[in-house]
LOFILO-374996 format. One record per residue (C-alpha): chain; residue number from 1; x, y, z; residue in one letter. Coordinates in nm, 4 decimals. Layout:
BEGIN
A  NUM  X  Y  Z  A
...
***
This chain:
BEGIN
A  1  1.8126  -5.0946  0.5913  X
A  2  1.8758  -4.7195  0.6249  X
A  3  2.0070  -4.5764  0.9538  X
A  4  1.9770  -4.2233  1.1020  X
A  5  1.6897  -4.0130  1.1961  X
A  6  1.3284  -4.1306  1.0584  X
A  7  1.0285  -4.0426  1.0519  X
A  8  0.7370  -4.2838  1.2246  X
A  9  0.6048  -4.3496  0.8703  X
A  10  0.9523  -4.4931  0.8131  X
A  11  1.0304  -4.6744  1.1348  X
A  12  0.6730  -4.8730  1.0955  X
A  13  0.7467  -4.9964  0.7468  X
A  14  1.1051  -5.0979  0.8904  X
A  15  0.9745  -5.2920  1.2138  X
A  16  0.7248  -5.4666  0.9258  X
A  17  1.0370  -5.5936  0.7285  X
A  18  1.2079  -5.7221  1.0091  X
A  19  0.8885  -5.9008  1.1352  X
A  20  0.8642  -6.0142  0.7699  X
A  21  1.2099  -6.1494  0.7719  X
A  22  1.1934  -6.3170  1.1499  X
A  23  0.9178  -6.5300  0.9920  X
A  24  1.0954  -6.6506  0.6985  X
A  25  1.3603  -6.8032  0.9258  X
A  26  1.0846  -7.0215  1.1002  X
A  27  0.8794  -7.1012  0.7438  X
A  28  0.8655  -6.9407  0.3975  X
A  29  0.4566  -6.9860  0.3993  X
A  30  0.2265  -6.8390  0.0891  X
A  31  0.0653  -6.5966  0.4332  X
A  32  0.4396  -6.4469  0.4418  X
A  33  0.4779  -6.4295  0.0816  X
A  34  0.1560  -6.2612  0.0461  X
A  35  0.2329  -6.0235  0.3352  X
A  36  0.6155  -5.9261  0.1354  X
A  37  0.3421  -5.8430  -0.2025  X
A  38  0.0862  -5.6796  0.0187  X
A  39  0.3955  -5.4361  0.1686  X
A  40  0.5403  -5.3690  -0.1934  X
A  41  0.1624  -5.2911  -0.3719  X
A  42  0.1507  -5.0365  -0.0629  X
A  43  0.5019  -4.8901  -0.0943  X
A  44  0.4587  -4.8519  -0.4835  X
A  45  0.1093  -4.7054  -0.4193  X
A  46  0.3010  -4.4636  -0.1695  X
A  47  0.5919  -4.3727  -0.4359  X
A  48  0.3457  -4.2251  -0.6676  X
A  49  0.1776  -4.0686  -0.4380  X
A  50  0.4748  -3.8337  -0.3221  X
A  51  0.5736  -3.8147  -0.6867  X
A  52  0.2451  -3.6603  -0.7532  X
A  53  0.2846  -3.4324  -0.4937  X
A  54  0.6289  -3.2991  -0.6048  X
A  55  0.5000  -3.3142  -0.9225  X
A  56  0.2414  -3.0146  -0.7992  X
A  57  0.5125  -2.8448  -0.6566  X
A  58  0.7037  -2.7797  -1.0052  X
A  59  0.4022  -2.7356  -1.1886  X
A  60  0.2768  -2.4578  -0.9190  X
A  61  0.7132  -2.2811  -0.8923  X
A  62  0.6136  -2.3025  -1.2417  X
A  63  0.3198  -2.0941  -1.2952  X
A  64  0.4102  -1.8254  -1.0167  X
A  65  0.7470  -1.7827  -0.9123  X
A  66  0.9400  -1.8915  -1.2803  X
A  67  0.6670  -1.6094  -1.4411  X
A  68  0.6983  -1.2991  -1.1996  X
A  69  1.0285  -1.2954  -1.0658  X
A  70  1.2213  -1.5103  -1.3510  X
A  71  1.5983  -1.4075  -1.2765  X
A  72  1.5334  -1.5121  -0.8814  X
A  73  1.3398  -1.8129  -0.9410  X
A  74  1.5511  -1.9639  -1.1892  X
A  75  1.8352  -2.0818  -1.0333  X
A  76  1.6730  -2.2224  -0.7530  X
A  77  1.4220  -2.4019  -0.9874  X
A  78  1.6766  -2.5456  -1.1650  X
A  79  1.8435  -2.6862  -0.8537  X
A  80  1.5354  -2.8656  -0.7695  X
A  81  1.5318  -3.0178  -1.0761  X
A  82  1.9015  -3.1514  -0.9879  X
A  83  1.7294  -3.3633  -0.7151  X
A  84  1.4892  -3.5012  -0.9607  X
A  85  1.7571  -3.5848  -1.2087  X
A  86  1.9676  -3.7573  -0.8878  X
A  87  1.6637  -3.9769  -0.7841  X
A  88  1.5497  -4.0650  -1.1459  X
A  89  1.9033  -4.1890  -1.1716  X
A  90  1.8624  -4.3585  -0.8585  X
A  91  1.5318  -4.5456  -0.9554  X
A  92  1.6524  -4.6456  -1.3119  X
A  93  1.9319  -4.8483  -1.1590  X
A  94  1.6663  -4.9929  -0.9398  X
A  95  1.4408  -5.0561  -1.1914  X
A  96  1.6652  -5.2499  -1.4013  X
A  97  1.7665  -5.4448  -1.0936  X
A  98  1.3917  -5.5336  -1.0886  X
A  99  1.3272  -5.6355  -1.4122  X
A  100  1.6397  -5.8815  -1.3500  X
A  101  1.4289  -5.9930  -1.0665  X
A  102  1.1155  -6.0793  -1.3394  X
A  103  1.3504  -6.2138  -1.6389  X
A  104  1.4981  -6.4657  -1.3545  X
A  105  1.2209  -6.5345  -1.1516  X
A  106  0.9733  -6.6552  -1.4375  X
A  107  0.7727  -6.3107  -1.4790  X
A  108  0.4094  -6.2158  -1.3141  X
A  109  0.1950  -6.5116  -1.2021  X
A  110  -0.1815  -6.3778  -1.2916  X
A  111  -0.2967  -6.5907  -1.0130  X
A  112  -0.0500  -6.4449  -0.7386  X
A  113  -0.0333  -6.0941  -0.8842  X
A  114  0.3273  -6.2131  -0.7767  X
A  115  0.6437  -6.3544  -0.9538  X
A  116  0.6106  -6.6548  -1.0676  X
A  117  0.9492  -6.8048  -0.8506  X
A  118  0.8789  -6.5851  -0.5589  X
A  119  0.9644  -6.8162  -0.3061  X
A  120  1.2750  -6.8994  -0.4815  X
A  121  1.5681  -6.8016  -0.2290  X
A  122  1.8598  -6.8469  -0.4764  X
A  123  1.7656  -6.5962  -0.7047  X
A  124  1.8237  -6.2690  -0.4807  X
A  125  2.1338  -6.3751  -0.3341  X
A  126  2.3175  -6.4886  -0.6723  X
A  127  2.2787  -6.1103  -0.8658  X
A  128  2.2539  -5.8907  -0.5425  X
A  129  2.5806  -6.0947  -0.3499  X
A  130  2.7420  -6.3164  -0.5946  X
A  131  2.6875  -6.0795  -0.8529  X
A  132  2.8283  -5.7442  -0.6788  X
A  133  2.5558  -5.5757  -0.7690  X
A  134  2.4217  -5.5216  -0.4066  X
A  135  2.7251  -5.3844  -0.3339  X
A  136  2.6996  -5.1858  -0.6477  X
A  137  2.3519  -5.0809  -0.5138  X
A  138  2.4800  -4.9862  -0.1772  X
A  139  2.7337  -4.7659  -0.3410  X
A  140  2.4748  -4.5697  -0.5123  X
A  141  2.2424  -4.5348  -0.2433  X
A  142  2.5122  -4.3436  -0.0051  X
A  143  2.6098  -4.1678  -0.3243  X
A  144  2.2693  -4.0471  -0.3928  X
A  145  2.2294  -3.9449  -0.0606  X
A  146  2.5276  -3.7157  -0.0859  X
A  147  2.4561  -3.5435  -0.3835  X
A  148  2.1066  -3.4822  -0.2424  X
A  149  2.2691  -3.3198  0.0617  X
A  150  2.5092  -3.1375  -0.1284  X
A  151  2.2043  -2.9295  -0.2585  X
A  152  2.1206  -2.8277  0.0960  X
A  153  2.2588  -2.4957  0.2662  X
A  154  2.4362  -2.6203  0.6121  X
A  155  2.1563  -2.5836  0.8598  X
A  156  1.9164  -2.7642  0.6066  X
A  157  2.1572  -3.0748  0.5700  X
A  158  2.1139  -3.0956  0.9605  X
A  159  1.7479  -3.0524  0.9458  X
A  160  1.6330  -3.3669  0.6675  X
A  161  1.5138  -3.6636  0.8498  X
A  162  1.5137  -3.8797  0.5119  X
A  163  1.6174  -4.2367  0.5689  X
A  164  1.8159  -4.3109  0.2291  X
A  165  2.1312  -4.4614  0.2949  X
A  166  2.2601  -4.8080  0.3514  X
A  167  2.5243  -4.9208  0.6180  X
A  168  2.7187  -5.1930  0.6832  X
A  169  2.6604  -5.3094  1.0669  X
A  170  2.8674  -5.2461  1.3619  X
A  171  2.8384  -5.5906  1.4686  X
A  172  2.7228  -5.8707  1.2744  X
A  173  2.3297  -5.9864  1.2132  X
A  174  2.2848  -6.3330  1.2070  X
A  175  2.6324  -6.3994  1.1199  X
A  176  2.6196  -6.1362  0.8032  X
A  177  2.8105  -5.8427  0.8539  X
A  178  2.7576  -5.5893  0.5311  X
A  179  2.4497  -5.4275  0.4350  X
A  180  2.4333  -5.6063  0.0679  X
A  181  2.4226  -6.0194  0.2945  X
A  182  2.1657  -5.8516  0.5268  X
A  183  1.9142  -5.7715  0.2714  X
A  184  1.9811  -5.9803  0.0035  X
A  185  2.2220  -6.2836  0.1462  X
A  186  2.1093  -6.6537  0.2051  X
A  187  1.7511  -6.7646  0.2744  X
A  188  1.5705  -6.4057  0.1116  X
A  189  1.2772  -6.5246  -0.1508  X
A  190  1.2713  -6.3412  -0.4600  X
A  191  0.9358  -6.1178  -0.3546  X
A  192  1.1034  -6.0026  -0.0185  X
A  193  1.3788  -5.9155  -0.1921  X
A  194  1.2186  -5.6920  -0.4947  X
A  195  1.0128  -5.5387  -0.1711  X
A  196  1.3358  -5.4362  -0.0681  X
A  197  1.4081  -5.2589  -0.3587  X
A  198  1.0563  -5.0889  -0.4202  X
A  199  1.1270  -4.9590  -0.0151  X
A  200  1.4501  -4.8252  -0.1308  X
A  201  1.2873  -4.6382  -0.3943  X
A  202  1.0099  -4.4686  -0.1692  X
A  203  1.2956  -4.3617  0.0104  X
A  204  1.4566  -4.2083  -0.2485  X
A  205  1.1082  -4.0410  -0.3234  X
A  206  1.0763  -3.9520  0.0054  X
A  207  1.3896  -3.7913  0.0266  X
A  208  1.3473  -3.6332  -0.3342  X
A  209  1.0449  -3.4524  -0.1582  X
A  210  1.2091  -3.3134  0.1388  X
A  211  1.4891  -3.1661  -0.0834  X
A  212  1.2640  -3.0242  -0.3198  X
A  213  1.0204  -2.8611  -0.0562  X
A  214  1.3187  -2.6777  0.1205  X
A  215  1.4659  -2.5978  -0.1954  X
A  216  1.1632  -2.4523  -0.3920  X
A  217  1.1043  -2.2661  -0.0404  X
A  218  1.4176  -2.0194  -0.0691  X
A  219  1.2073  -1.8603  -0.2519  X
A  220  1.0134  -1.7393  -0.0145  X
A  221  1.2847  -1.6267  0.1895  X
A  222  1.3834  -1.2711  0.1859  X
A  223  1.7637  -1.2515  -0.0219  X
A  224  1.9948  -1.0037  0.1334  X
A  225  2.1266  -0.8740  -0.2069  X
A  226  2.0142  -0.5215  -0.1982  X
A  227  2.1460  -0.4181  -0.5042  X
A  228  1.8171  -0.2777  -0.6756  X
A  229  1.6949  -0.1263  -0.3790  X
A  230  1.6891  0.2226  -0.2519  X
A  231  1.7491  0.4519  0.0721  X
A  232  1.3922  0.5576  0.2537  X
A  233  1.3376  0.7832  0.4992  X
A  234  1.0175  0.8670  0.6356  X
A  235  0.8988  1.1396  0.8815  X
A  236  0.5417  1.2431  0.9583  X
A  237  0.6034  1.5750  0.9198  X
A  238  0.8237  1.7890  0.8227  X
A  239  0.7139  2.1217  1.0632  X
A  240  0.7218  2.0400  1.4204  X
A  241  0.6595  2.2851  1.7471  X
A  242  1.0251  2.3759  1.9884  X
A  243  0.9922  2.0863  2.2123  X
A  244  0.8268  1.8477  1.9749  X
A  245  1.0328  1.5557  1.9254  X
A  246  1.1218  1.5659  1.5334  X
A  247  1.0883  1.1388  1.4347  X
A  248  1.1746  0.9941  1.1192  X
A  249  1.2236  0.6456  0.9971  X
A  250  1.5279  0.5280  0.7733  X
A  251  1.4911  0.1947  0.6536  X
A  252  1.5657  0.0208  0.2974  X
A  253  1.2387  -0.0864  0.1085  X
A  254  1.2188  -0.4746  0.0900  X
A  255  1.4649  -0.4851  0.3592  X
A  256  1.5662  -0.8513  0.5167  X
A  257  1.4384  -0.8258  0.8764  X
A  258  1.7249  -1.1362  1.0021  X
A  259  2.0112  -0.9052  0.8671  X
A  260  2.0118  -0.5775  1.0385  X
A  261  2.2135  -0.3096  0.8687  X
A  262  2.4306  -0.0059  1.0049  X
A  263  2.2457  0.3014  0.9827  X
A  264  2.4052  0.6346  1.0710  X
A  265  2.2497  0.9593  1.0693  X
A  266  2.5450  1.2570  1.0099  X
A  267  2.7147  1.0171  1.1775  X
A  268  2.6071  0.9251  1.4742  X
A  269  2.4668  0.5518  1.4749  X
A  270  2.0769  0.4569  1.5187  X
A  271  1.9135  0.1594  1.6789  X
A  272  1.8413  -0.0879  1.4331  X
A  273  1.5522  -0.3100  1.4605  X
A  274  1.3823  -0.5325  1.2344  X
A  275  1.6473  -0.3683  0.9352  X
A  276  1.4483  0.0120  1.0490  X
A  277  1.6497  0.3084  1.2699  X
A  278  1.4978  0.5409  1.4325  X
A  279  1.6304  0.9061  1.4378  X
A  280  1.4823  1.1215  1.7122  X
A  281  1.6285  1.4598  1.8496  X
A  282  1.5778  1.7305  2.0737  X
A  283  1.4395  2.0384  1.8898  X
A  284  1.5498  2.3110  2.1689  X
A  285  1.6315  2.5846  1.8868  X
A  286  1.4248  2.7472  1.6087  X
A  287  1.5421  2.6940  1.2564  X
A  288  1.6064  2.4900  0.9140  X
A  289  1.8294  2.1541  0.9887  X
A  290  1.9107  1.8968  0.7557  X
A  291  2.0431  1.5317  0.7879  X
A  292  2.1358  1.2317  0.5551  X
A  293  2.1283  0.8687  0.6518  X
A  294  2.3657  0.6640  0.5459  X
A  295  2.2765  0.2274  0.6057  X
A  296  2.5525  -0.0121  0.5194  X
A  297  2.4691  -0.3854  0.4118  X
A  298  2.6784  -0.6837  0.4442  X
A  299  2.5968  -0.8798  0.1280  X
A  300  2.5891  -1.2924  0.0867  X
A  301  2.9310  -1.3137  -0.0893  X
A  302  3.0434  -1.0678  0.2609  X
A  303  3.1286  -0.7659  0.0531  X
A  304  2.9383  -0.4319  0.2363  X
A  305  2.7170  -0.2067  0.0282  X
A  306  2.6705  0.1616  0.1054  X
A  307  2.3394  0.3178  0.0535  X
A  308  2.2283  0.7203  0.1301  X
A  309  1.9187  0.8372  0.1505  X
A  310  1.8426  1.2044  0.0040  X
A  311  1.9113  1.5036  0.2033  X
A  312  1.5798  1.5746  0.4832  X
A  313  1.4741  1.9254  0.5573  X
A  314  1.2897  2.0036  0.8447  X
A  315  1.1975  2.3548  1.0341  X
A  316  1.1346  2.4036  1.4167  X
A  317  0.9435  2.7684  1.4968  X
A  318  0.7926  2.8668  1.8123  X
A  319  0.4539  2.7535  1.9794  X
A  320  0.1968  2.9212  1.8052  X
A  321  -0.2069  2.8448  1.6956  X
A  322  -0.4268  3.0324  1.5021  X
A  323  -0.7712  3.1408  1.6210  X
A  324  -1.0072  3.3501  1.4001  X
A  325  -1.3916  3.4121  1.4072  X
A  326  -1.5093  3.3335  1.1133  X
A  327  -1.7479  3.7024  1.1029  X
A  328  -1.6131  3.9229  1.3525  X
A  329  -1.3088  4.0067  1.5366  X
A  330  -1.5240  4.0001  1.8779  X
A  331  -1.7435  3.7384  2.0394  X
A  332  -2.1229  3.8523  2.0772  X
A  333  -2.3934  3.7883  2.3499  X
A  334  -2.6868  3.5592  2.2863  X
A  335  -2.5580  3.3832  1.9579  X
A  336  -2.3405  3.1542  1.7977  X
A  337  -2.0061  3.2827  1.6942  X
A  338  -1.8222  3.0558  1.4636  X
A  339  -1.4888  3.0017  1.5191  X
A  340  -1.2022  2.8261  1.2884  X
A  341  -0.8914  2.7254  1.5017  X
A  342  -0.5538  2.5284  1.3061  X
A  343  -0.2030  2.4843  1.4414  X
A  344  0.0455  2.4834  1.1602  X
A  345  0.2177  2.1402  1.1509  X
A  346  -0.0514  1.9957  1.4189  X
A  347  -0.3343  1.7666  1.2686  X
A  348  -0.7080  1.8976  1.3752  X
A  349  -0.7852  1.5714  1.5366  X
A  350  -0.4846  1.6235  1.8032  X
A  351  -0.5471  2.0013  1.8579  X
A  352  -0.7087  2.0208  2.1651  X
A  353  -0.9171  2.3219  2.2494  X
A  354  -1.0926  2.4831  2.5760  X
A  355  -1.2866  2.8103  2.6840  X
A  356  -1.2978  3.0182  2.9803  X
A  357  -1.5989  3.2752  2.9853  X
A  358  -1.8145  3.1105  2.7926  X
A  359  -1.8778  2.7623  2.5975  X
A  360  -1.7611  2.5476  2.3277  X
A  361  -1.8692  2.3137  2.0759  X
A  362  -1.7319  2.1475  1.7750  X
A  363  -1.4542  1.9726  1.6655  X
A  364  -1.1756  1.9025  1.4126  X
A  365  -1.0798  2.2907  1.3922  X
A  366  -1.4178  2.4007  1.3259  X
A  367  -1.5715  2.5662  1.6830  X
A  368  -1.9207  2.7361  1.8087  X
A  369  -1.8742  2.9621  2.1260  X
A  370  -2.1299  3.0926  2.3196  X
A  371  -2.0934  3.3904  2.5822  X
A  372  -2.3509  3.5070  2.8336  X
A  373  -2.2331  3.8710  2.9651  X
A  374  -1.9570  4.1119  2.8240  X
A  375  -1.6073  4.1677  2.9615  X
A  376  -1.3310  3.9135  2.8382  X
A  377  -1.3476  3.5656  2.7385  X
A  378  -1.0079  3.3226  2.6623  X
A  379  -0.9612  3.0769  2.4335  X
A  380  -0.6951  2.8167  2.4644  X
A  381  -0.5403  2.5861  2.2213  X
A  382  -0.3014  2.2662  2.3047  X
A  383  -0.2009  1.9830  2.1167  X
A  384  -0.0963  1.6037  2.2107  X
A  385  0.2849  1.6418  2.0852  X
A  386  0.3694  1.2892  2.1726  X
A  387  0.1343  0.9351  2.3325  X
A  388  0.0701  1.0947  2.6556  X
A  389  0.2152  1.4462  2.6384  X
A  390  0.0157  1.7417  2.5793  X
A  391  0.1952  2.1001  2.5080  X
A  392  -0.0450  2.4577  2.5448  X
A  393  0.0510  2.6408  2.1991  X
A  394  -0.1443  2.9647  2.2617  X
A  395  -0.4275  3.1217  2.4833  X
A  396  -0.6095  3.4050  2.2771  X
A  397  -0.8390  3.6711  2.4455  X
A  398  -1.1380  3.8232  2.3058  X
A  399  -1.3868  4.0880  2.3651  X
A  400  -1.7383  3.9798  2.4657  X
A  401  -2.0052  4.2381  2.3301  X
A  402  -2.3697  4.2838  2.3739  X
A  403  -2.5137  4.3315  2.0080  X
A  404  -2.5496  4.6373  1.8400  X
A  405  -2.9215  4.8118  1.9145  X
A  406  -3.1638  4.7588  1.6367  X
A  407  -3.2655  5.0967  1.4534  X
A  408  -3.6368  5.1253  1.5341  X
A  409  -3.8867  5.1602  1.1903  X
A  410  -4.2498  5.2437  1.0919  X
A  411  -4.3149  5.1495  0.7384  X
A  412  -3.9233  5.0922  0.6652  X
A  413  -3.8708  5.4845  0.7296  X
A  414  -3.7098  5.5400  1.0544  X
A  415  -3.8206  5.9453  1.0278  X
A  416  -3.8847  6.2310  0.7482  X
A  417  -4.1967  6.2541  0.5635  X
A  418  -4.4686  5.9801  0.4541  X
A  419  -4.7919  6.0455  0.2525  X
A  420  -5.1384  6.0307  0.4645  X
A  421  -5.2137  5.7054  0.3122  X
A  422  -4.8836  5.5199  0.3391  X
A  423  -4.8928  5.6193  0.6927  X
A  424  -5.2799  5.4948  0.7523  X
A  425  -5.2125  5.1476  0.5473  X
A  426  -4.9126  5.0802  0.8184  X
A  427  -4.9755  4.8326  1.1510  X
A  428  -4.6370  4.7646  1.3105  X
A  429  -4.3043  4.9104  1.4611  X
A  430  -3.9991  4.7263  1.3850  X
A  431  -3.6617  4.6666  1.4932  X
A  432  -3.3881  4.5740  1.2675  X
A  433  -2.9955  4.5349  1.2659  X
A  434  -2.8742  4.6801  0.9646  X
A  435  -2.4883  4.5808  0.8483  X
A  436  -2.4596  4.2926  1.1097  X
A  437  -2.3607  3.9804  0.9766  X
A  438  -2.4838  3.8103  1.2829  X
A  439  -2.8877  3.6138  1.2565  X
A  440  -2.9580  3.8198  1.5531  X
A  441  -3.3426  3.8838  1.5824  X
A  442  -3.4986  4.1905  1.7870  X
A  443  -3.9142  4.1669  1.9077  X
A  444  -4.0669  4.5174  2.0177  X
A  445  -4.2287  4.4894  2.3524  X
A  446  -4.3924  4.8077  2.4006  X
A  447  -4.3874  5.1848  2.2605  X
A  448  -4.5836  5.4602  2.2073  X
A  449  -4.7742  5.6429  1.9528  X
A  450  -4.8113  6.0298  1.9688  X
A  451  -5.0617  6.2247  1.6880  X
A  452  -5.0135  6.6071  1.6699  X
A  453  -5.2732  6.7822  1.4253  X
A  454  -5.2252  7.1888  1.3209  X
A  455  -5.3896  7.3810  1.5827  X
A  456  -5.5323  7.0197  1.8088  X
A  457  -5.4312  6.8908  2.1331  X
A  458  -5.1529  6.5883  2.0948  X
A  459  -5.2992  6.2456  2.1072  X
A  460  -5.0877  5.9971  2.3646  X
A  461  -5.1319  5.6697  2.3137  X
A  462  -4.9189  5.3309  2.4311  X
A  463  -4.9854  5.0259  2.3546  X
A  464  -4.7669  4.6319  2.4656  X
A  465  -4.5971  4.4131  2.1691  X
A  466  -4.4827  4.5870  1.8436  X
A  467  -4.8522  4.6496  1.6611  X
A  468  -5.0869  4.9108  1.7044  X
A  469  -5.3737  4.9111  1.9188  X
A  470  -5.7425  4.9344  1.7991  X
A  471  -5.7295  5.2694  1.9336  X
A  472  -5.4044  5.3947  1.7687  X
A  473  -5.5667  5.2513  1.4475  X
A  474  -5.8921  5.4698  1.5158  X
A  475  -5.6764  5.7542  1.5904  X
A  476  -5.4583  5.6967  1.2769  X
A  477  -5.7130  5.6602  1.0502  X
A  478  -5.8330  6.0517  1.0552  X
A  479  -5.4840  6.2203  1.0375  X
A  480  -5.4437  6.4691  0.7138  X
A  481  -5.1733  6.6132  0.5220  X
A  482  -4.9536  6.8101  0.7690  X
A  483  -5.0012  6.6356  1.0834  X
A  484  -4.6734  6.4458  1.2900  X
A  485  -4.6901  6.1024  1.4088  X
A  486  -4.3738  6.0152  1.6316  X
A  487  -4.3451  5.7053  1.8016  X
A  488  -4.1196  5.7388  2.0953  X
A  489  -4.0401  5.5011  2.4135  X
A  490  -3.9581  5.2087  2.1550  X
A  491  -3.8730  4.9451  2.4159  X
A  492  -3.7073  4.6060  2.2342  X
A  493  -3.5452  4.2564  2.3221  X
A  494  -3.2945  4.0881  2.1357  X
A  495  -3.1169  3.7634  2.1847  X
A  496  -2.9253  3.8399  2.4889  X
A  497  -3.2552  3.8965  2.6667  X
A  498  -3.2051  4.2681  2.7812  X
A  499  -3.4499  4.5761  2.7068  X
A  500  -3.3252  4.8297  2.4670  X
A  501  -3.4134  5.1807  2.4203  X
A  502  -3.4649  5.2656  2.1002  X
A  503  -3.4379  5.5443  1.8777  X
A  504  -3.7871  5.7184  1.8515  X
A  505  -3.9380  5.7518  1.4884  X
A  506  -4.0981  6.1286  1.3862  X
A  507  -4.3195  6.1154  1.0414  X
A  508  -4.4784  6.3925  0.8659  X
A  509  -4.8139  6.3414  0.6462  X
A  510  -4.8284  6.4930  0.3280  X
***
């Protein structure tokens, strides 16, 4: 039986066989017989089963691993493939010990499903003790076992848990002291003895699996040989404000995270972690500064490997933001003035931006301000330099106008001469901004109209809103060529809300 660490699969079919063989001391009945086929159908059922399943395995290494990385995968497959030549080896003996078993025992009974002799106790013991070849067997069992090992990095060979192996007792059982009398000696009927053998082989399967698993799964491992790889440093930028941390990682693509390498940076070591440096420094001066990294890699066969990454430019300049209006050079009462505000080397998203004399709205560098009364309004721009840290980079000030006054009009003429008609036809003074880039919209509230015929007393007239009155109309209406129609105390409103005087309009009829 094998010693050693098992597994509880193992250990139950064990405690069966010693059951099996405490019975056959009492009485060798057809129940125990039976019970030796019954075990051997179920360990030959079990023996293809796991040879299926390593079968799978191959077939799988096969299709994947052996077809996209074919110089890595090979070796290792054909190690595997060593364990499968071992065990075949293995079972062939067995098998031929078997069919030694049949030839001598009479064949298959078709009413048994058993051998024919399989209560015969004389059989076993003559090849397997008087025969040497249990000894022979025992020989190759250990032997296999080694060379199944042998495949197996250190730490692996003290990982297995396969039960292949075959050891002569410490002490004697039942008077038998090697491992060849114990399974095969006096008193063992020919079935219990070719169960023996079929259990032998499921080890050997079993142990065929395990080998091949943690074989076929180097390949998932990450290999330390770094001999097609290349240097990498990353930084998120390039430009950073004085008193911005400058960050960049150095790190080797592909890199084996349970081998950390030496990384230096103009010489001063970094951190490593998970195979990745970090290289942070103050930036306390403006300028250009350059570095190389330099990561050293001990390799499997203990040689080191040097590897550089290309030289890194970076530039430090002073705090600094740039605010523009997006119209004007001045921000103007009552309505929106569109501001654009960027940081060079700052993302929009971490620009942070406030007001003082007014409001703001918008986001992402793109801003609205709003300002109720003129004097000086400030805007301020700061960005989150680092998780937590927030640095001012510039506080503008701007002007805060009223808007321009409208130019007051009567028919689109805002003086000069009109003819009699064009005058008559008209119903409306207007206000307008002319050149102002600005949607800034002016509403006459009140003005008033004065008619001066040759050689007549002036007509006065005033009138609320920005059209003429039913009287002005009247009064309008009967003008001829050479009277003057001026329309003075023009009073308007604009978007800030406050009155304006505006300019007063003199027309001449022709």
């Amino acid at each position: 039986m094998a010693l050693g660490r098992e597994t509880p699969r193992q250990r139950m079919i064990n405690i069966m066989y010693l059951v099996l063989l405490a019975m056959l001391a009492l009485n060798v009945s057809d129940t125990v017989l039976d019970a030796f086929r019954n075990i051997n159908n179920s360990l030959e059922t079990s023996r293809n089963n796991v040879n299926n399943s390593v079968e799978q395995l191959f077939t799988a290494f096969e299709n994947t691993k052996l077809k996209e990385e074919p110089e890595r995968a090979r070796p290792i497959y054909e190690k595997a493939k060593q364990a499968r030549a071992i065990v075949a080896d293995l079972n062939g003996y067995i098998d031929q010990l078997k069919k030694e078993f049949e030839k001598k025992g009479g064949g298959y009974d078709e009413d048994t499903g058993d051998l024919a002799q399989r209560d015969n106790v004389d059989i076993a013991p003559g090849v397997m003790v008087n025969g040497k070849k249990g000894k022979e067997l025992k020989e190759k069992i250990n032997s296999t076992r080694e060379k199944l090992l042998a495949l197996l990095d250190e730490k692996d060979r003290q990982a297995v848990t396969f039960s292949l192996e075959a050891k002569d007792p410490e002490k004697r059982v039942n008077g038998k002291k090697n491992w060849e009398n114990i399974n095969f000696g006096d008193g063992t009927p020919l079935t219990a003895a070719m169960t023996i053998l079929t259990k032998i082989q499921a080890d050997a399967q079993n142990a065929e699996s395990d080998v091949v698993k943690r074989i076929l799964g180097k390949m998932d491992q990450a290999v330390v040989n770094l001999d097609q790889f290349s240097a990498v440093a990353v930084a998120p930028t390039s430009y950073v404000v004085q008193g911005q941390p400058y960050t960049a990682e150095v790190f080797l693509t592909a890199y084996d995270s349970k081998s950390d390498p030496t990384i230096t940076v103009n010489g001063t070591p970094l951190k490593v972690s998970d195979g990745k440096g970090v290289y942070s420094i103050n930036t306390s001066s403006e300028g250009s500064f350059t570095w190389t990294g330099v990561i050293k890699v001990k390799q499997t066969d203990g040689t080191v490997k040097e590897y550089r990454t290309p030289e890194q430019h970076y530039q430090v300049s002073r705090p600094s933001a740039v605010v523009s209006p997006d119209k004007m050079n001045v921000l103007y009462i009552g309505v929106d003035n569109p501001l654009s505000v960027s940081a060079p080397g700052t993302p929009a998203d971490k620009m942070k931006v406030s007001m003082t004399g007014g409001s703001l709205k918008g986001s992402n560098g793109k801003y609205v301000a709003r300002v109720s009364s003129p004097g000086t309004a400030k805007i301020s721009v700061a960005a989150e330099v680092a998780p937590g840290k927030v640095q001012t980079l510039s506080t503008t000030d701007f002007r805060v106008k009223r808007i321009p006054d409208p130019v007051a009009k009567f028919g689109g003429k805002t003086g000069g001469t009109m003819p009699s008609v064009a005058l008559k036809a008209q119903k409306a003074v207007f206000a307008t901004l002319d050149n102002f880039d600005f949607d800034a919209k002016f509403k006459v509230t009140k003005f008033t109209m004065i008619i001066a015929k040759p050689r007549a007393d002036a007509i006065v007239l005033s009138t609320s809103g920005n059209t003429l009155s039913s009287a002005m109309q009247a009064a309008l209406s009967r003008i001829t060529p050479g009277t003057r129609v001026i329309f003075d105390n023009i009073i308007a409103v604009g978007p800030d809300g406050s009155p304006r005087q505006l300019n007063a309009v003199a027309l001449s009829a022709n």
